[in-house]
C-alpha positions as CSV (number, residue, x, y, z in Angstrom):
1,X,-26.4,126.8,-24.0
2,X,-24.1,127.4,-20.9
3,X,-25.8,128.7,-17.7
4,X,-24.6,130.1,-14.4
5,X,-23.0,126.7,-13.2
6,X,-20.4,127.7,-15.4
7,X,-19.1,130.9,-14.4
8,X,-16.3,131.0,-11.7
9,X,-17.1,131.9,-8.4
10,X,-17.9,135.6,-7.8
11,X,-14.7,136.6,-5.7
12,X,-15.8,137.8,-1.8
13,X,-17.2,141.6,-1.2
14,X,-14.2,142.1,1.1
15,X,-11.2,141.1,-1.3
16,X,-13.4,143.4,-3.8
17,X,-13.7,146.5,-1.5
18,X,-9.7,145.9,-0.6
19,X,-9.0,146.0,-4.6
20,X,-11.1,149.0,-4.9
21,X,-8.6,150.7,-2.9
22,X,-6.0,150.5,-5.4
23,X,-5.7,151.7,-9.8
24,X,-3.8,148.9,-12.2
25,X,-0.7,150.6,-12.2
26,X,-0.6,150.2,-8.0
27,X,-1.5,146.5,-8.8
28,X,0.6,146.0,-11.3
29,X,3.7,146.9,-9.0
30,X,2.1,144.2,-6.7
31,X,2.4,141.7,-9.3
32,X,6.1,142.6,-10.0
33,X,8.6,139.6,-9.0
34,X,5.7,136.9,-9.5
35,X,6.9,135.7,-12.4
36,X,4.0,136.7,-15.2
37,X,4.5,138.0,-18.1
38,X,4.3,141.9,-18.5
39,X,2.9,142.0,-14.4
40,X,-0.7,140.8,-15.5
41,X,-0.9,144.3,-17.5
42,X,-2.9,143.8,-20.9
43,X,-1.8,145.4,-23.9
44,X,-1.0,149.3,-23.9
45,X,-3.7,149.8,-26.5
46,X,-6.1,148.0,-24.3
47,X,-7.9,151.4,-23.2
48,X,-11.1,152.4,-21.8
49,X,-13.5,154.6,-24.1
50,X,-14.2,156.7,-21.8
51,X,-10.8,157.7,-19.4
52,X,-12.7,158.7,-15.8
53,X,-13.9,154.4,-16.6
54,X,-12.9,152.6,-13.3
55,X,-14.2,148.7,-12.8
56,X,-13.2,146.5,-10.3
57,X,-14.8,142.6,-10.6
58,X,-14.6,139.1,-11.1
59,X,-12.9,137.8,-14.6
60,X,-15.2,135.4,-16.9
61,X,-14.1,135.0,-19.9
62,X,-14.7,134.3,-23.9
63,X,-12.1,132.8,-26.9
64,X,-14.0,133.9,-30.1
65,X,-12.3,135.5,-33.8
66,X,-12.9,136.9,-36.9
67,X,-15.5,139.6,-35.6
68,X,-18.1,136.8,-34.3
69,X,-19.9,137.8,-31.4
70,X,-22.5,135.3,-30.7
71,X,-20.1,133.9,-27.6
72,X,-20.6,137.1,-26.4
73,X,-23.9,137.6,-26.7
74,X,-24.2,134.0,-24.8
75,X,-21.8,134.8,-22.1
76,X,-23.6,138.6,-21.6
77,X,-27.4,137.3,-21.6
78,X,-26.4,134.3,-19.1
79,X,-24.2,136.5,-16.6
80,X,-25.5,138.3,-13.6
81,X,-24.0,140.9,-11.4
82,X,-20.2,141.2,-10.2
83,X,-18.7,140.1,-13.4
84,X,-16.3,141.8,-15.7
85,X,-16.0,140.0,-19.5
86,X,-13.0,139.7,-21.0
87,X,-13.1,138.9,-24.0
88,X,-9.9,137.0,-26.1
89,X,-11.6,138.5,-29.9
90,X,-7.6,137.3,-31.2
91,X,-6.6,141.1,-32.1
92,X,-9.2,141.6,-34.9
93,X,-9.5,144.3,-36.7
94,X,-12.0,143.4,-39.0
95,X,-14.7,144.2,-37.6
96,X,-16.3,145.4,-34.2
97,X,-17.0,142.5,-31.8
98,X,-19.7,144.8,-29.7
99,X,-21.9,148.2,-29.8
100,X,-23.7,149.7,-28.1
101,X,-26.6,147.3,-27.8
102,X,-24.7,144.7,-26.6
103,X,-23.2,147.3,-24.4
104,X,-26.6,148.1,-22.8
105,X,-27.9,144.4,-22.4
106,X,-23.9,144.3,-20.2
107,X,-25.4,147.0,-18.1
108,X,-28.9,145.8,-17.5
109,X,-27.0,142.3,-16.5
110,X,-25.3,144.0,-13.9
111,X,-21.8,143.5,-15.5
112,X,-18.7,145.3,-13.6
113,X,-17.3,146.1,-17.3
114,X,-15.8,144.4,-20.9
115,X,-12.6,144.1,-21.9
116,X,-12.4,143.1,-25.9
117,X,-9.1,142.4,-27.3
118,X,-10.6,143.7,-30.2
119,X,-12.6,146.3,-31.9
120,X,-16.0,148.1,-30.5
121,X,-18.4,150.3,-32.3
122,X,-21.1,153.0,-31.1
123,X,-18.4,154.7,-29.6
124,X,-21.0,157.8,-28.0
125,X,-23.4,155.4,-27.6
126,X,-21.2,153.4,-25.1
127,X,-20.1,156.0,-23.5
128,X,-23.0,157.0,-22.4
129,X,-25.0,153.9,-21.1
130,X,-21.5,154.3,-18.6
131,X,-20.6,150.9,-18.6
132,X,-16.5,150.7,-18.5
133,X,-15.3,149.2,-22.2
134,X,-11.9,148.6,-22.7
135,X,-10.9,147.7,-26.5
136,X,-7.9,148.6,-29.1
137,X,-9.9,150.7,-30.9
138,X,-13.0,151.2,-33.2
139,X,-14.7,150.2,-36.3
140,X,-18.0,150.8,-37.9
141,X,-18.3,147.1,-39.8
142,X,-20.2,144.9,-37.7
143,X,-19.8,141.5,-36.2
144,X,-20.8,138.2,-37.8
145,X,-22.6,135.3,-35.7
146,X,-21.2,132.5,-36.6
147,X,-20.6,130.5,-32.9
148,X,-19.8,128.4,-31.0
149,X,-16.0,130.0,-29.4
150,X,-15.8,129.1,-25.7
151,X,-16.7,130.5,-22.6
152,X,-15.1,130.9,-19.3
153,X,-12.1,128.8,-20.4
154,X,-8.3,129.4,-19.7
155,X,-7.7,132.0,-22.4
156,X,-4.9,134.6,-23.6
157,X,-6.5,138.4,-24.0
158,X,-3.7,141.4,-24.7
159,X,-0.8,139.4,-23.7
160,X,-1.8,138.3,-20.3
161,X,-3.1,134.8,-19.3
162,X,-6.5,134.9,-17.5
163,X,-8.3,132.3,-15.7
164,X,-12.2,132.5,-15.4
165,X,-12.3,134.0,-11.5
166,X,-9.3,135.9,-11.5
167,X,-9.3,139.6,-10.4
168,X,-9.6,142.6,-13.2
169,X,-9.5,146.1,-12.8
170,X,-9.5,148.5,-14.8
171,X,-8.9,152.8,-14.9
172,X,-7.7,155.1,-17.4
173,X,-4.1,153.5,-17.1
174,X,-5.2,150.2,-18.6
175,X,-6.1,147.1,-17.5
176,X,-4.2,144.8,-14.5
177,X,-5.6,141.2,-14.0
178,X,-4.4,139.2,-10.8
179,X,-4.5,135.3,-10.8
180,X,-7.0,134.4,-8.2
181,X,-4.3,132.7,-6.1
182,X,-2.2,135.5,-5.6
183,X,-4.5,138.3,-4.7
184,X,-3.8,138.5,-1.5
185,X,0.0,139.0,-1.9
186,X,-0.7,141.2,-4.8
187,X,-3.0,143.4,-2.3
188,X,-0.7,143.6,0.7
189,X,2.1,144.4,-1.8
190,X,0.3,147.0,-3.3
191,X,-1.0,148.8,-0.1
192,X,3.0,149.1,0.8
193,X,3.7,150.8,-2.7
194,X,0.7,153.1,-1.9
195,X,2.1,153.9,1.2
196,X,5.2,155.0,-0.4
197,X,3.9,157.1,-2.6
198,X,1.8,159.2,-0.2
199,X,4.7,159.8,1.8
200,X,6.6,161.2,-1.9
201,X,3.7,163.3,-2.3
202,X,3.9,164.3,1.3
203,X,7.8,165.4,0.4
204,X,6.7,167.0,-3.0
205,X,4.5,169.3,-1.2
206,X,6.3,170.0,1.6
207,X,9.2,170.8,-1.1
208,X,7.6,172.7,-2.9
209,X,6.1,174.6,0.1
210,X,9.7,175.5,1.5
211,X,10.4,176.9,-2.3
212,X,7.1,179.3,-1.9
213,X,8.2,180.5,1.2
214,X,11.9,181.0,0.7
215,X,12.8,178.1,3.5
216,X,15.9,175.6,3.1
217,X,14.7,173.1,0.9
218,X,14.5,169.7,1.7
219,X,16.3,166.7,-0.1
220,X,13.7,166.0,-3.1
221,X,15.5,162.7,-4.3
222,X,14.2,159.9,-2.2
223,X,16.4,157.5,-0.5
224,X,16.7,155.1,-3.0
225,X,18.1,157.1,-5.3
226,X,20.5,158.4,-3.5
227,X,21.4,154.7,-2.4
228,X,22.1,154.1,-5.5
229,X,23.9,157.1,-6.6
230,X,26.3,156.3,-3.6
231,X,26.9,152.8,-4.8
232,X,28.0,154.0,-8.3
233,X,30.7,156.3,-6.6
């Protein structure tokens, strides 16, 4: 059985707290122009169970298929605190790969949250031990244990490549992972776009404050747009 010399690195408190700042779809405009496929953004049916679900955490990672979820049950009981599991399950949709028991033992761990490309059962009951699940949907027939898969290898999950110690977070957008070595690019990039879009909001409202009051209004389009609508003339 593997043990905690296995898992990656926990990634620092500080590049944690930074990340905590932002929701995927921030990140995932970070990651644009880095050459991954689909930004680092999982699957669009990737989704959490319960949508006000935000996690923020360390990747480590399991390849297992056909419904078998004693890798997970391995990876779970010999985690600790910080870590969110993603889980390559191959798309099945066979069977559930988790419920709610497995769920709570996450919990008790300490576990950030679970991402299972995949199937999940105990739908209420995951819910509410409050642990942030992220799967493609739900079925009632259970999981075999048939072993061994792999843990905290280099796998595929939803489309996006992830590397044991890479960055995951999740909200009710979906899921964004960022490879480990480009977090800090991906942060700084992403606290520009966030900038941006408080100042939008900042023109939305005062728009729509001019409208209330019967003032001139403002020019709504921002300046890109209208950058580009000159270059088209």
């Amino acid at each position: 059985m593997q043990n905690y010399n296995d898992f990656p690195e926990l990634l620092d408190d500080y590049v944690i707290q930074c990340a905590s700042k932002f929701g995927s779809a921030e990140l995932a405009d970070g990651m644009q122009g880095l050459g991954y496929p689909n930004d680092g953004c999982l699957d669009a049916s990737i989704l959490p169970i319960d949508v006000n679900s935000r996690m923020v955490g360390t990747a480590a990672t399991v390849e297992t298929q056909d419904g078998d979820n004693f890798p997970i049950h391995v990876a779970i009981y010999q985690s600790k605190p910080g870590y969110v599991l993603i889980i390559d399950g191959k798309a099945c949709a066979d069977r559930a790969y988790l419920g709610d028991l497995i769920g709570g033992a996450a919990n008790a761990v300490g576990l950030e949250g679970i991402v299972v490309d995949g199937l999940v059962r105990d739908r209420e009951g995951l819910r509410d031990i409050g642990l942030p699940v992220y799967s493609r949907g739900y079925q009632q027939r259970g999981p075999t244990k048939i072993g061994p898969g792999k843990i905290n290898t280099s796998i595929e999950c939803a489309g996006v490549a992830v590397q044991p110690g890479d960055l995951v977070v999740g909200d009710a957008d979906g899921v964004t992972v960022v490879p480990r070595e480009h977090i800090a690019e991906v942060l700084e990039k992403a606290e520009i776009k966030k900038k941006y879009e408080e100042k939008r909001r900042e023109a939305l409202a005062e728009y729509c404050r001019c409208k209330k009051e019967g003032l001139p209004l403002p020019e709504l389009a921002p300046k890109w747009v209208l950058d580009m609508l000159a270059k088209q003339k």
